[in-house]
N, C-alpha and C positions, 0 to 999 in steps of 0.2 A: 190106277183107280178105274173101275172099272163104271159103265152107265148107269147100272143098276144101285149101284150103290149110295145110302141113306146122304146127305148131307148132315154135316157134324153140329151136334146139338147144341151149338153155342149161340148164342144168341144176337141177331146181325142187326146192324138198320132196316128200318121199311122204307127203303127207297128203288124208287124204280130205275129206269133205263134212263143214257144221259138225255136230255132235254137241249132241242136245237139252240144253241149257242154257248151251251153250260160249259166253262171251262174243262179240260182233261188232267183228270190226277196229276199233281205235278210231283216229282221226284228229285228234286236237286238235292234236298238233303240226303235220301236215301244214299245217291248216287255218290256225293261226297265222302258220305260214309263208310261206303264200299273203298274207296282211294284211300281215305286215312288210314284203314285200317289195316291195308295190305302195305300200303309207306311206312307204318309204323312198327308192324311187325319185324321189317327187316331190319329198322334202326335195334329195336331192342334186341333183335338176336348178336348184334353187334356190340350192342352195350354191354350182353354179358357175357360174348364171347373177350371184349377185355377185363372184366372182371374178373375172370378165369387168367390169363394171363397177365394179368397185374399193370397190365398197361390203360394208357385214358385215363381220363377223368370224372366217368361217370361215379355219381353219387347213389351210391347202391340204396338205401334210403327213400330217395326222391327215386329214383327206378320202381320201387314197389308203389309209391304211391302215385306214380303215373299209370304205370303198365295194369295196376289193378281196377281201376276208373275203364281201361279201354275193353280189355277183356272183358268187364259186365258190361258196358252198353254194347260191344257182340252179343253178347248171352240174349242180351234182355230186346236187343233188337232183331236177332234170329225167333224167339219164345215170340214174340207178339205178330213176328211175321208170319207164323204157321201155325198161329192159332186162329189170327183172325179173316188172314185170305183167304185160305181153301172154302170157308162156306158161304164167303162174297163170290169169287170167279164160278164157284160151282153152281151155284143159282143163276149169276148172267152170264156165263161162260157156256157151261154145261161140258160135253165132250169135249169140246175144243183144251181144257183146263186141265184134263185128270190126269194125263203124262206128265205135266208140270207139276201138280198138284202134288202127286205119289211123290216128284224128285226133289219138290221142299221137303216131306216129309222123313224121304230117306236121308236128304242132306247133314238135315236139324237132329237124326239120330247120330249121323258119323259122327258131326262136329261137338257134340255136347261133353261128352269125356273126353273127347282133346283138350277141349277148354276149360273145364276142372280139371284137367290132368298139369296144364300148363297154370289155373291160380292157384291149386295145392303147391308148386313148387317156389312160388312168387315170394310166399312166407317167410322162406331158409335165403333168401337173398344177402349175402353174397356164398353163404357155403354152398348152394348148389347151381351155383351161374351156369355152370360146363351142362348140367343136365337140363339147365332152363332155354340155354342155349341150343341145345339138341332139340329141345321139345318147339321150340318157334321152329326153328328150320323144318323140322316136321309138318307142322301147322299152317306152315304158309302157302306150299301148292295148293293143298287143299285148298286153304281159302279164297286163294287167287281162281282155282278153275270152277269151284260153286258160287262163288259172286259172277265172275263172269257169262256162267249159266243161266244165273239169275236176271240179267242185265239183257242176255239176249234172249230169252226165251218166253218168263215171266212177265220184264217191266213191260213187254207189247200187250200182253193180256190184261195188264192194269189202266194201260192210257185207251186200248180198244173196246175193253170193257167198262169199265167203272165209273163211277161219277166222281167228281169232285167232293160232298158231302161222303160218299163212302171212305176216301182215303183220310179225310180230314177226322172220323170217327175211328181209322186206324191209329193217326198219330195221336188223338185222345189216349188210345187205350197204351200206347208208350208213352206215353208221360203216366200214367195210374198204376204201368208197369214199375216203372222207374223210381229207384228212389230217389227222393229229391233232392240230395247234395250231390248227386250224379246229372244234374242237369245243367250247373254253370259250370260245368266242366264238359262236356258234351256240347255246347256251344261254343265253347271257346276253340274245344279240339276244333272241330268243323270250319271253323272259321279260319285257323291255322291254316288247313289244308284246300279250302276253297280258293276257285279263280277271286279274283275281283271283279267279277260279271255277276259270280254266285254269292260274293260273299255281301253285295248291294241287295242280290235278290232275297236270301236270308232272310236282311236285316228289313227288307220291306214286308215279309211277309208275318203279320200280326198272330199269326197261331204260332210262331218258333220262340216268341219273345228272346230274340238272336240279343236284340242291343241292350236291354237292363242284366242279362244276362253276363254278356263279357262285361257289363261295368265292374260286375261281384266279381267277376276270376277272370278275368283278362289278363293283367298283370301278374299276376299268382300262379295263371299257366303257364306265361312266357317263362318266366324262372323257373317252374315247376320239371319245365320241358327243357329245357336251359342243364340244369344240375343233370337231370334221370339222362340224357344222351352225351353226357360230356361236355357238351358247346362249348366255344371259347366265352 
């Protein structure tokens, strides 16, 4: 991205620079999210690496309707991250942003047809496990070396730049991404995968509604998660 160039006509908040004491973006969900989903991709490649071999337990069934739920909130949490950051950090960023900026850009182009490529095959579950299989193993460097890009490069330009009202106008616009039955299951996931440090912090924090949340699919995950990975 270069200096000269427009920022993206999307329409941001009018908020200015952080204010002395204003808390710093927080990102624990972000970050958790980043961990589930590179944990879980490996389990699934596993799960339908036995479902190819006829071995395990896993419930092909409950495999699509877990793995489907995960794959869109990447989708829809990748779409909201690169739609909405680049014309936040570009305005208080400015230069500092545009190397990053461009490598969301480019990232959210790689990953997008991998991941229709990976929920087109989700459908034919169990007849094409062996190619669903191929397609995570594929999926998951990648995933693993642009999150962790992300994590290093990006989340500093979010806590150095941004205010807290800007990120919290982020996670608005993922949940208006999101459709709604994809949401007590994207708390529950999270929560799975959180420390108990994060999963206190979660639940304290009032814009995740973390805890009415898992009341609705708490339980409905664990089995959900239970059946789709084989668990005893």
């Amino acid at each position: 991205m270069t200096q000269d160039r427009p920022d993206c006509a999307m329409w941001v908040p009018p908020t200015g620079p952080r204010r002395p004491g204003e808390p710093i973006p927080d990102l624990t969900a972000w970050r958790v999210l980043h961990r589930a989903v590179l944990a879980d991709i490996g389990e699934f490649a596993r799960a339908a690496d036995e479902l190819t071999n006829g071995t395990g337990r896993t419930d092909a069934d409950a495999l699509r309707g877990y793995l489907l739920p995960v794959l869109t909130a990447v989708d829809v949490h990748l779409d909201v991250e690169g739609r909405t950051l680049p014309p936040l950090l570009a305005r208080h960023a400015g230069p500092y942003a545009f190397d990053v900026l461009d490598r969301l850009v480019a990232d959210r182009a790689l990953l997008h047809p991998l991941l229709a490529g990976v929920v087109a095959l989700v459908g034919d579950i169990p007849g094409v496990a062996g190619e669903l299989r191929d397609a995570l193993d594929g999926l998951a460097p990648l995933l693993h070396a642009q999150l962790a890009e992300q994590e290093r490069r990006l989340f500093p330009l979010i806590t150095t730049h941004l205010t807290g009202s800007d990120m919290r106008w982020v996670q608005r616009q993922l949940r208006r991404r999101a459709d709604p039955e994809l949401l007590p299951f994207l708390a529950a996931w999270l929560h799975h995968h959180a420390t108990a440090e994060e999963s206190e912090h979660l639940l304290r924090d009032p814009t995740e509604h973390t805890g009415p949340l898992l009341a609705i699919f708490g339980k409905r995950y664990a089995e959900l998660r239970r059946r789709a990975l084989g668990a005893p």
